[in-house]
C-alpha positions as a Markdown table, in Angstrom:
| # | Residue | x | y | z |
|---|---|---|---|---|
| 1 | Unk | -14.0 | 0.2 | -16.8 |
| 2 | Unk | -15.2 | 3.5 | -15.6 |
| 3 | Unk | -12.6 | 6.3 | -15.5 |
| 4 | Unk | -14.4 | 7.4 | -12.0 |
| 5 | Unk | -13.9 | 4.4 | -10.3 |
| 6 | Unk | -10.2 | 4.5 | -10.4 |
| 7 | Unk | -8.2 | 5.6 | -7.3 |
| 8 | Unk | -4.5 | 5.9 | -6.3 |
| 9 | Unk | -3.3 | 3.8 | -4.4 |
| 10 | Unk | 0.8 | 4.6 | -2.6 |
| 11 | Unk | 2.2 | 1.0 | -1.6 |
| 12 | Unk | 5.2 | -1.7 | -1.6 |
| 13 | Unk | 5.2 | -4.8 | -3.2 |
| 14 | Unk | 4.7 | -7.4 | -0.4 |
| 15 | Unk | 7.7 | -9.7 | -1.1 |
| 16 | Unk | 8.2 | -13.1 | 0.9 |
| 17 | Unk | 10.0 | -11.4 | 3.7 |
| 18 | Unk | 7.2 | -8.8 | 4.1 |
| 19 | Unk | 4.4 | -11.5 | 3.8 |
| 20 | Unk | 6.6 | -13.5 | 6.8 |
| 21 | Unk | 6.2 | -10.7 | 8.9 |
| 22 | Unk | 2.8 | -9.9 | 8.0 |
| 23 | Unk | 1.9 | -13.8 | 8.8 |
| 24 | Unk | 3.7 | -13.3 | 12.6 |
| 25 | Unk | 3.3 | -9.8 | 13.3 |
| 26 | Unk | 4.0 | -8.3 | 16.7 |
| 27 | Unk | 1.0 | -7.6 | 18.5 |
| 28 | Unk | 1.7 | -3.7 | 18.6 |
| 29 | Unk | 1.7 | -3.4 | 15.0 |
| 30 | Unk | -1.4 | -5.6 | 13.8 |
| 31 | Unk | -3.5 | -2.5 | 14.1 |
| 32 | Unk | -1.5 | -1.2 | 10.9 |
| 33 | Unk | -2.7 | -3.6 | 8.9 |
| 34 | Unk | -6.2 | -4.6 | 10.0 |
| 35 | Unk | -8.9 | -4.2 | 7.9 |
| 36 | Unk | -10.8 | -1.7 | 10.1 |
| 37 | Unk | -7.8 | 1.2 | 10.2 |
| 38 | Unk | -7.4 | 3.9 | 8.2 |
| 39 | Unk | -3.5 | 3.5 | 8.1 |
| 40 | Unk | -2.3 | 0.9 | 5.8 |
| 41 | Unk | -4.2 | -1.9 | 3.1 |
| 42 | Unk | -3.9 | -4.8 | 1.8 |
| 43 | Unk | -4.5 | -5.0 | -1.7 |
| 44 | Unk | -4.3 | -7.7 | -4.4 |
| 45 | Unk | -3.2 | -6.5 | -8.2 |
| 46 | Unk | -3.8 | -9.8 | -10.4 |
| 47 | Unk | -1.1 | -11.8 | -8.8 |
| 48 | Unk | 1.1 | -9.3 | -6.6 |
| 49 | Unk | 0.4 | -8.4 | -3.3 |
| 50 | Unk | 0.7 | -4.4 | -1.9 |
| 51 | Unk | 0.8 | -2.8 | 1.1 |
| 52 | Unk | 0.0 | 0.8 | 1.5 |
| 53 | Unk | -2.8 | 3.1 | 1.5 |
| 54 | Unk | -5.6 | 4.5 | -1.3 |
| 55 | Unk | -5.8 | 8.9 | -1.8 |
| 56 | Unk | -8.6 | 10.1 | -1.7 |
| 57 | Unk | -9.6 | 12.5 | -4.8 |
| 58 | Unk | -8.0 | 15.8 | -4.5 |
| 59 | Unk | -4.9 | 14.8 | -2.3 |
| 60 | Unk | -2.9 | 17.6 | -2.6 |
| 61 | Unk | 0.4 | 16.7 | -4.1 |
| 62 | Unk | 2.4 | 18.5 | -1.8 |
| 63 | Unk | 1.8 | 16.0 | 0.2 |
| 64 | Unk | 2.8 | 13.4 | -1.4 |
| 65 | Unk | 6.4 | 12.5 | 0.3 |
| 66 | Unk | 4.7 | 13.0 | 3.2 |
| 67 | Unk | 2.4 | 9.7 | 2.3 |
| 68 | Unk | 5.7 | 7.7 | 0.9 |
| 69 | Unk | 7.2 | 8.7 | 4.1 |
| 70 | Unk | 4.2 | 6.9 | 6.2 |
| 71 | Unk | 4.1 | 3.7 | 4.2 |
| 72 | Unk | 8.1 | 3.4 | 4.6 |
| 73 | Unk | 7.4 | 4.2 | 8.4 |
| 74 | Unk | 4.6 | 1.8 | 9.0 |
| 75 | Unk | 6.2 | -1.1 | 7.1 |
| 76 | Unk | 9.7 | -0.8 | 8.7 |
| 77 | Unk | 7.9 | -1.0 | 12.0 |
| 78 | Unk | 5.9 | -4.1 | 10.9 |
| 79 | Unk | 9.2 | -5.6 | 9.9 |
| 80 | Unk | 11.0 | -5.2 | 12.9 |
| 81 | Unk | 13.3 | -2.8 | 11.2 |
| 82 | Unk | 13.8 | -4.2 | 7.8 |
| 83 | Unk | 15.4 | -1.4 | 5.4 |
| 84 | Unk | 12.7 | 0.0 | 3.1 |
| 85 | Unk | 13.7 | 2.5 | 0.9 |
| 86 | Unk | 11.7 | 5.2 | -0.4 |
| 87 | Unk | 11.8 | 4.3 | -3.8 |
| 88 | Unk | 10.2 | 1.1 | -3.2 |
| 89 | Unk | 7.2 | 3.5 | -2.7 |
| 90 | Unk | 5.1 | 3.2 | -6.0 |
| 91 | Unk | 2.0 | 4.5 | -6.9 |
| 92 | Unk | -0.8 | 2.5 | -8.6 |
| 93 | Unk | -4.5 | 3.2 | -10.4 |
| 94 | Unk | -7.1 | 0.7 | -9.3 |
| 95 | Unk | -10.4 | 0.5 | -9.9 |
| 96 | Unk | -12.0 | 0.2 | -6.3 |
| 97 | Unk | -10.7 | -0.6 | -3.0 |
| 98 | Unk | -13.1 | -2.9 | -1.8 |
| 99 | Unk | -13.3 | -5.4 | -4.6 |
| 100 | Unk | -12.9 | -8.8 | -4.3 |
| 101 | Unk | -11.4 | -9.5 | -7.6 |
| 102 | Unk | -8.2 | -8.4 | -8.3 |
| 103 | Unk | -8.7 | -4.7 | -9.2 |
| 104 | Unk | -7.0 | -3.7 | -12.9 |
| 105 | Unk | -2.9 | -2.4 | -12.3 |
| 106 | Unk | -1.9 | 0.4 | -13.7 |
| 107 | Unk | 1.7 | 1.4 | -12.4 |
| 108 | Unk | 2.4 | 4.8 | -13.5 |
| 109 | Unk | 6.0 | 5.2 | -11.9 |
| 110 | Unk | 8.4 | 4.4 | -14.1 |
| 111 | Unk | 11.5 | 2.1 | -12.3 |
């Protein structure tokens, strides 16, 4: 795989009670999620799910918190106030967000 192609993605693991509420969302918060936004994605790594959103190249790193912040914000509001903590914030390398196949996982936080 091409080194250039890579990108950052910030997201959460969609567990089984995020996926419920991603299945039944409340109409108010569907735009978070929709495919068309420019808030939060979708994404499939081999068999996990995430939720979150890709960096574009040169994000400054400053404003990193900022992002884990927004994800945690977002996702609390699409489940109707679930607790998400900030450290369930991880960031990921993937090759392209707009694949089909299940783009190659890198996690380079350590837990």
């Amino acid at each position: 795989m091409d080194e250039a192609t890579k990108r950052l993605f910030v997201g959460i693991k969609i567990t089984r009670a995020i996926q419920e509420d991603l299945d039944n969302p409340a109409p108010e918060v569907k735009q978070y999620f929709d495919a068309s936004n420019d808030y939060l994605q979708i994404v499939d790594f081999g068999a996990a799910k995430f939720i979150g959103r890709y960096l574009d190249d040169g994000f400054p790193v400053s404003n990193l918190g900022d992002i884990s912040r927004n994800v945690c914000s977002i996702v609390k509001l699409i489940t109707r106030g679930k607790r998400i903590e900030e450290n369930d914030v991880q960031i990921y390398t993937c090759s392209t967000p707009t694949a089909s196949v299940a783009p190659l996982l890198s996690n380079i936080v350590d837990r």
